[in-house]
N, CA, C and O of each residue as an XYZ file, in Angstrom:
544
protein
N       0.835     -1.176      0.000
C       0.000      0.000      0.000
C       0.882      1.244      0.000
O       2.003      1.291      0.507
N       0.190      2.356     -0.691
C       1.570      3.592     -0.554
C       0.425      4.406     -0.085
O      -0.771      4.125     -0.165
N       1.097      5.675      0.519
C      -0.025      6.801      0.807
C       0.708      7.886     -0.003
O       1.825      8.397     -0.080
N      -0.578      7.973     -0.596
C      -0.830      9.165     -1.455
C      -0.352     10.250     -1.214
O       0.158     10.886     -2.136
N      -0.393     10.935      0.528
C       0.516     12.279      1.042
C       2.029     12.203      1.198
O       2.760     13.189      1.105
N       2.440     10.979      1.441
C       4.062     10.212      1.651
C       5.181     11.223      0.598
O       4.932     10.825     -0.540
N       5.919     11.969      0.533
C       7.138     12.640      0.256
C       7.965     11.343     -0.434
O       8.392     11.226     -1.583
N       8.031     10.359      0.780
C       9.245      9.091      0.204
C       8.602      7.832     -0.391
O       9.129      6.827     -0.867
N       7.489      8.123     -0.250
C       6.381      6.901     -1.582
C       6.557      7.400     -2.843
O       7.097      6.614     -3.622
N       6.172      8.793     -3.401
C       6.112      9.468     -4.115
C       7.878      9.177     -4.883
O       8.079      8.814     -6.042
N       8.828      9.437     -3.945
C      10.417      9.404     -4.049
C      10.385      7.632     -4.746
O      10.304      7.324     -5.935
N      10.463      6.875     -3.762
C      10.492      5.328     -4.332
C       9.630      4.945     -5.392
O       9.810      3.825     -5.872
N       8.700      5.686     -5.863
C       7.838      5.262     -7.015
C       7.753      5.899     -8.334
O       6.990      5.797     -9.294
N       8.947      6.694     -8.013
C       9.428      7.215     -9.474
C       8.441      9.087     -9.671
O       8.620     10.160    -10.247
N       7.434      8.434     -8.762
C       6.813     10.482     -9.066
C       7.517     11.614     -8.888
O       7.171     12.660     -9.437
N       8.481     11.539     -8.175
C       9.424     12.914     -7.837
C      10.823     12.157     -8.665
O      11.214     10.995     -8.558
N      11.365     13.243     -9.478
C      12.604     12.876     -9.940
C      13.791     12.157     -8.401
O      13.684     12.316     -7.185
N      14.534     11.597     -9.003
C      15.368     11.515     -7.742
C      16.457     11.106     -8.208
O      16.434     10.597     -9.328
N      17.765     11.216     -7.459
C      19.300     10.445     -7.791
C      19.059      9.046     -7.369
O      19.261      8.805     -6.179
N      18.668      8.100     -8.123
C      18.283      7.056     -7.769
C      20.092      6.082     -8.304
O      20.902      6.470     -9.147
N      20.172      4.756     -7.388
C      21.295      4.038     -7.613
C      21.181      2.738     -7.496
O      21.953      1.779     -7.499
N      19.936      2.930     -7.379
C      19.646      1.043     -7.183
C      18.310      0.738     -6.935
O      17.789      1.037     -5.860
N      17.597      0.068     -7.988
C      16.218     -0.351     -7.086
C      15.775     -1.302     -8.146
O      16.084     -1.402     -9.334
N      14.862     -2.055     -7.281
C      14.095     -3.708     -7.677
C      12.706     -3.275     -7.428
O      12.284     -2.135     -7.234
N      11.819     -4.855     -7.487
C      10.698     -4.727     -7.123
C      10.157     -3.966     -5.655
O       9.066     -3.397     -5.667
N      10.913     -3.994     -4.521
C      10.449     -3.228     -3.192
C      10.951     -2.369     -2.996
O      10.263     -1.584     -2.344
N      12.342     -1.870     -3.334
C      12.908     -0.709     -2.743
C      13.772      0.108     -4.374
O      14.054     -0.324     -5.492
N      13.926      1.444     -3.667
C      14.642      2.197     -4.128
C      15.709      2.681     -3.447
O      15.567      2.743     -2.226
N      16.788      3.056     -3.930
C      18.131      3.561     -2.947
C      18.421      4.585     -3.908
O      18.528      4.338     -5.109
N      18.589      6.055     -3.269
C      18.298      7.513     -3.509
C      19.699      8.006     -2.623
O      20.101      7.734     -1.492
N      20.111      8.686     -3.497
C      20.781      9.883     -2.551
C      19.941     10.602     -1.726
O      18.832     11.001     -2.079
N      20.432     10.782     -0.641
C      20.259     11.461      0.248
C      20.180     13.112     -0.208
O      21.166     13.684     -0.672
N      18.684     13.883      0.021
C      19.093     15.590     -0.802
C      19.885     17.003      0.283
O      20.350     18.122      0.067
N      19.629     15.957      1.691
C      20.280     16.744      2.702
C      21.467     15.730      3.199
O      21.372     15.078      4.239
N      22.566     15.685      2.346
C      23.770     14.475      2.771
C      24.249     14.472      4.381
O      24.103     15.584      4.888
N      24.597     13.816      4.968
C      25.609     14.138      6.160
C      26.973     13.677      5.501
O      27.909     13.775      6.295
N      27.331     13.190      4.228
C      28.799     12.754      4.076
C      28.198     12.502      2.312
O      27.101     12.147      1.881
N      29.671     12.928      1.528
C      29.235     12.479      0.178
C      29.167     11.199     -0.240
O      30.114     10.413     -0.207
N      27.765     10.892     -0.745
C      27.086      9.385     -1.173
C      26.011      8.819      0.157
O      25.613      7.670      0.347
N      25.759      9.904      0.861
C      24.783      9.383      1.855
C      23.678      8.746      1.048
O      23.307      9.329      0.029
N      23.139      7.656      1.389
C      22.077      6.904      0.567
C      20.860      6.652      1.407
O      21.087      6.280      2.558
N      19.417      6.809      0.983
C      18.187      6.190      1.860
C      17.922      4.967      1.029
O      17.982      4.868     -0.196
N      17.584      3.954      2.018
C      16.890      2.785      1.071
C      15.724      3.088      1.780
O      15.478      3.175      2.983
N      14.805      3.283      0.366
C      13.060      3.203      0.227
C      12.016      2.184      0.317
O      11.675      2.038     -0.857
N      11.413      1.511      0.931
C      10.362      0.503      0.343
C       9.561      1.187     -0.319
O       9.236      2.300      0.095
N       9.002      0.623     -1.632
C       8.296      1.232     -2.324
C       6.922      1.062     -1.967
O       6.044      1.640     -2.607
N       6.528     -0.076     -0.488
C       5.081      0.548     -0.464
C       5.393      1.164      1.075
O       6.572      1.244      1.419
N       4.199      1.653      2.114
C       4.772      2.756      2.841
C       4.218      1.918      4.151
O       3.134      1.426      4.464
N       5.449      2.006      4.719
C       5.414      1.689      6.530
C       6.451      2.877      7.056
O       7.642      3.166      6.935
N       5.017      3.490      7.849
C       5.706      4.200      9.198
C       6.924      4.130      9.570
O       7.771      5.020      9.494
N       7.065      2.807     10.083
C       8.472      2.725     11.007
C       8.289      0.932     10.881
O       7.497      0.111     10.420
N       9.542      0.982     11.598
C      10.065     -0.705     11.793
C       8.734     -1.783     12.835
O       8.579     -3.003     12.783
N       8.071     -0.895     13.579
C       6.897     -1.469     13.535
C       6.139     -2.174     12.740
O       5.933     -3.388     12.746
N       5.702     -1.287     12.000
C       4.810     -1.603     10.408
C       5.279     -2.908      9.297
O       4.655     -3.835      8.782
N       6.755     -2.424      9.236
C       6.613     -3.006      8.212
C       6.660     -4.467      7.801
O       7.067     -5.221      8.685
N       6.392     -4.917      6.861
C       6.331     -7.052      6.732
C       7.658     -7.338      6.906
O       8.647     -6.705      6.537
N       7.558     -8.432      7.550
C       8.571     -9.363      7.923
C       9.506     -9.682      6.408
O      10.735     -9.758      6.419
N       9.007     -9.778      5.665
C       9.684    -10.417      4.458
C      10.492     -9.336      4.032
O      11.708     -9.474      3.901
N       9.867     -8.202      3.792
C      10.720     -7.065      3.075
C      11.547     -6.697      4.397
O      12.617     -6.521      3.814
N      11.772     -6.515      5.389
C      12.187     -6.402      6.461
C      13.811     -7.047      6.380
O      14.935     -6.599      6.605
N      13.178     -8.495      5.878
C      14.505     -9.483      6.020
C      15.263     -8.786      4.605
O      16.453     -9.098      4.651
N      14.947     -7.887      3.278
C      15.872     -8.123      2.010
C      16.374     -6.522      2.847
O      17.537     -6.249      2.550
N      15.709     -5.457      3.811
C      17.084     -4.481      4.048
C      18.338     -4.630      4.421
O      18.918     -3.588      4.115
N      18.947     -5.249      4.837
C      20.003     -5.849      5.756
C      21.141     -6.487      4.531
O      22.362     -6.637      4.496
N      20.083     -6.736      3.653
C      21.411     -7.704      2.217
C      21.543     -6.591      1.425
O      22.552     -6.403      0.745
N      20.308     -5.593      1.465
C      20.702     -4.358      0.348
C      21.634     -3.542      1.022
O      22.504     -2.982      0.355
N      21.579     -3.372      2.385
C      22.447     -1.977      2.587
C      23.807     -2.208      3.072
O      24.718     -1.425      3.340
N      23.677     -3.961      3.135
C      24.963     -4.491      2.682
C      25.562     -3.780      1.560
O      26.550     -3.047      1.603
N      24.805     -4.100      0.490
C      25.320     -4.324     -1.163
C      25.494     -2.782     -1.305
O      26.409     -2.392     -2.031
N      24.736     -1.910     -0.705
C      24.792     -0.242     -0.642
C      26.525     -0.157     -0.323
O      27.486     -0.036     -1.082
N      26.426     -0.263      0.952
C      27.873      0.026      1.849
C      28.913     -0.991      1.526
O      29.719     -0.574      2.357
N      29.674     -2.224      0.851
C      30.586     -2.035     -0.060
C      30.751     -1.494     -1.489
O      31.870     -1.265     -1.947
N      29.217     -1.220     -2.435
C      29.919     -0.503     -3.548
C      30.122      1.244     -3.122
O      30.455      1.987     -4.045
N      29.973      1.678     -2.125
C      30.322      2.613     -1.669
C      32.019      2.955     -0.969
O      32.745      3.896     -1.289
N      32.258      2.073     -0.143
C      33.265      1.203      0.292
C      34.450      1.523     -0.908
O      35.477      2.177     -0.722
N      34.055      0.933     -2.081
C      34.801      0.598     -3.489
C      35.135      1.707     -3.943
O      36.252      2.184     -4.145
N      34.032      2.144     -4.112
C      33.962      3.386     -5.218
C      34.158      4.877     -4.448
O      34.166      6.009     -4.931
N      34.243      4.625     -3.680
C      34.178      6.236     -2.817
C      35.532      6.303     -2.005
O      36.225      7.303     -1.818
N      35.798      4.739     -1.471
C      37.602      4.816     -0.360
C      36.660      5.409      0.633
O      36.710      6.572      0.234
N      35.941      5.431      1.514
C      35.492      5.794      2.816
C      35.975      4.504      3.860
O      35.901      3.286      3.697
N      36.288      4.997      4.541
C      36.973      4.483      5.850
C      36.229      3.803      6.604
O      36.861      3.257      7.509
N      34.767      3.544      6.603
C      33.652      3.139      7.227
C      32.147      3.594      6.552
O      31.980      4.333      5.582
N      31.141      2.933      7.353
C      29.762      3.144      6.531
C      29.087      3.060      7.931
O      29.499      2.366      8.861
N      27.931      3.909      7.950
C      26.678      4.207      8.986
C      25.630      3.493      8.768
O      25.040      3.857      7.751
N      25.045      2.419      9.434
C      24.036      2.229      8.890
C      22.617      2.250     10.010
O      22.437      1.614     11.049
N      21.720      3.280      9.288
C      21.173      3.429     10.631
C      19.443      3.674     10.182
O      19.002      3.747      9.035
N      18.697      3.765     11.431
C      17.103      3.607     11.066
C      16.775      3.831     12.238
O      17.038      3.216     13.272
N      15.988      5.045     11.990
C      15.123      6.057     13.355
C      14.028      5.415     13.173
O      13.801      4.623     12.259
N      13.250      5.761     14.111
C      11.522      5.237     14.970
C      11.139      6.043     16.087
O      11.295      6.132     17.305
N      10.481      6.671     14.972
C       9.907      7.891     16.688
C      10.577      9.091     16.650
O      11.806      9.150     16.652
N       9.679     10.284     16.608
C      10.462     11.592     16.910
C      11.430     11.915     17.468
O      12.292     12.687     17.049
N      11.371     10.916     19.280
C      12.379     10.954     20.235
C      13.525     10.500     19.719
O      14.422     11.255     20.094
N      14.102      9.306     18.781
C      14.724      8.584     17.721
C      15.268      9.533     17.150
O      16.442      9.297     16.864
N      14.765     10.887     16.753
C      15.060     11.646     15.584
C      14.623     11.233     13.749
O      15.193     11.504     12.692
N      13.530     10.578     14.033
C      12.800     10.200     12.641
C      11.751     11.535     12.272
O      10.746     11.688     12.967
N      12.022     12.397     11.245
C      11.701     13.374     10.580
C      10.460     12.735      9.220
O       9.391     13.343      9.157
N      10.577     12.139      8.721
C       9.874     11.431      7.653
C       9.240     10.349      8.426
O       9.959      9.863      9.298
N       7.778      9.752      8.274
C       7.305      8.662      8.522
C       7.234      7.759      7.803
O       6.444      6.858      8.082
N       7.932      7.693      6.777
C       8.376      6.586      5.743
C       9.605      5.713      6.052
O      10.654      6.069      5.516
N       9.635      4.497      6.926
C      10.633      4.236      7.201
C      11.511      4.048      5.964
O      10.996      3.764      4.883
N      12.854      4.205      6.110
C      14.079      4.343      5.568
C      15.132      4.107      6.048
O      15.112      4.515      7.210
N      16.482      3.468      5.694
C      17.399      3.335      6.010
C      18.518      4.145      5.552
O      18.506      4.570      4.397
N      19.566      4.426      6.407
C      20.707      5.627      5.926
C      21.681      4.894      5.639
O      22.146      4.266      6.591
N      22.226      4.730      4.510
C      23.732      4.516      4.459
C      24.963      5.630      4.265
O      25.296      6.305      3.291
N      25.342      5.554      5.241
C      26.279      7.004      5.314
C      27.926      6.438      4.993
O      28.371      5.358      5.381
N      28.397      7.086      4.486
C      30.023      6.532      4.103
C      30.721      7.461      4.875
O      30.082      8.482      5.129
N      31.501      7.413      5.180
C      31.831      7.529      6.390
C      33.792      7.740      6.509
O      34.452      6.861      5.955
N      34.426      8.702      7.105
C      35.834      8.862      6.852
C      36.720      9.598      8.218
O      36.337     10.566      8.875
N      37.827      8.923      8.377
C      37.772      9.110      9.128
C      38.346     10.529     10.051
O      39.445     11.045      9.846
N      37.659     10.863     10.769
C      37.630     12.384     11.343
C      36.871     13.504     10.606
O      37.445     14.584     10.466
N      35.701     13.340     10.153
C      34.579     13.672      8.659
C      34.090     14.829     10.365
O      34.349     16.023     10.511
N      33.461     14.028     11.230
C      32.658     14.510     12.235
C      31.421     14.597     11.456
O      30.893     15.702     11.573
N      30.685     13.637     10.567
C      29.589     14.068     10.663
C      28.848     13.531     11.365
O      27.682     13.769     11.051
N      28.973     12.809     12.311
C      27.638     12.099     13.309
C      28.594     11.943     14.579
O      29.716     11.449     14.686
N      27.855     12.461     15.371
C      28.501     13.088     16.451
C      28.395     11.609     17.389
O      27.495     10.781     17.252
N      29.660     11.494     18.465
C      29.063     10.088     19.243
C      28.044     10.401     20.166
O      27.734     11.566     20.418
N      27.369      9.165     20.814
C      26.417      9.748     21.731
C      27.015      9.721     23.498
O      28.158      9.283     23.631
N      26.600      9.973     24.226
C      27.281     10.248     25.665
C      26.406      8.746     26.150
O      25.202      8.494     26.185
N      27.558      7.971     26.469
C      27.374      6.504     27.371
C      26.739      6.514     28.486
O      26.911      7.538     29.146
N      26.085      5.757     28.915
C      25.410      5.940     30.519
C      26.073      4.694     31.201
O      26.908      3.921     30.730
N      25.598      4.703     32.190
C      25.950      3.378     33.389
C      24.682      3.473     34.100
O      23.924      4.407     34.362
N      24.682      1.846     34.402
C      23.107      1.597     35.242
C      24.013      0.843     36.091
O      25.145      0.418     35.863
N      23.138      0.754     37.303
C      23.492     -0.272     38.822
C      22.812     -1.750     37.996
O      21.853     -1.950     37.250
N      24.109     -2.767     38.723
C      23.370     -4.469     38.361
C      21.676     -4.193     38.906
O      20.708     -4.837     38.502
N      21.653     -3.506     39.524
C      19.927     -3.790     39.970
C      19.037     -3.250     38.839
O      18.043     -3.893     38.500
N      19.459     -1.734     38.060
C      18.622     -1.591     37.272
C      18.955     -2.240     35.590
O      18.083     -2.138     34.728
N      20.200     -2.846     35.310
C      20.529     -3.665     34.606
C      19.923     -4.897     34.511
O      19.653     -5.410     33.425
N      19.652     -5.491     35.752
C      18.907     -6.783     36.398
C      17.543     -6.462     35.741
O      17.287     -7.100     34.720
N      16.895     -5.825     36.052
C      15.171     -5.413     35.654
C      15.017     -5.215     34.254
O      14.131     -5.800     33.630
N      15.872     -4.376     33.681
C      16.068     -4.060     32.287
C      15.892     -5.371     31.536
O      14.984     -5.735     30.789
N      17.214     -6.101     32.010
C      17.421     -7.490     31.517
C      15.700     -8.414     31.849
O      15.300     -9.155     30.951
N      15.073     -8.306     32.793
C      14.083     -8.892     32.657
C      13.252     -8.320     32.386
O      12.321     -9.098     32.591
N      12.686     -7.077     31.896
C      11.592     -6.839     30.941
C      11.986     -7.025     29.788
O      10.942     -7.399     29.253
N      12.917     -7.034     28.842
C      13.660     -7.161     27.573
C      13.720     -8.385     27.321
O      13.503     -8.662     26.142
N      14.037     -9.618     28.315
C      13.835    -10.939     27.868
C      12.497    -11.667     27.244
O      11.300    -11.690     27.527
N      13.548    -12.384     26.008
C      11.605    -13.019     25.159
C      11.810    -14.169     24.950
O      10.928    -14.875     24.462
């Protein structure tokens, strides 16, 4: 299903021009139009889920081999020192678009474009609880 108001349905389905670099029957892989590093890439599903909630199990399982296949011909062709691979959920997340998407960012080293995040520490007790609501 796509929605009709979707920015990145519209993007994966060919209605908005785009720097497109790769796409099959479910997805499209687009440059990024606001890069954090040159060759930042989104992979698109071409029909539209929210977030990693939403979307089917099946197409779910082919992101992981594409943004593989994204981040070494990037790897190759670009000499970046590393690759980002990443996927927001939720405002708090920092997800701007409700079209889930994946980032492949190439990545070099001392670029600074993705800042690290500040580490925490929990007590074994609240580690302990954590660990047992999280267990499935």
């Amino acid at each position: 299903m796509k929605d009709e108001k979707c920015i990145f349905c519209k993007l994966a389905n060919g209605e908005i021009p785009t720097n497109s670099i790769y796409e099959d029957d479910d997805f499209k892989v687009i440059l990024d139009a606001s890069p954090a590093t040159k060759g930042h890439a989104l992979i698109l599903p071409k029909e539209h889920y929210a977030n990693i909630f939403e979307i089917d199990e099946k197409v779910a399982g082919k992101i992981l081999p594409l943004a593989k296949k994204v981040a070494t011909k990037m790897t190759k062709e670009l000499g970046c020192d590393g690759v980002n691979i990443l996927q927001n959920n939720g405002e708090a997340a920092g997800q701007t678009v409700f079209h889930l998407h994946v980032h492949v960012i190439p990545r070099w080293a001392g670029d600074g474009a993705i800042q690290d995040w500040e580490h925490k520490s929990f007590t074994e007790a609240e580690t302990a609880e954590i660990v047992k609501k999280l267990s499935m």
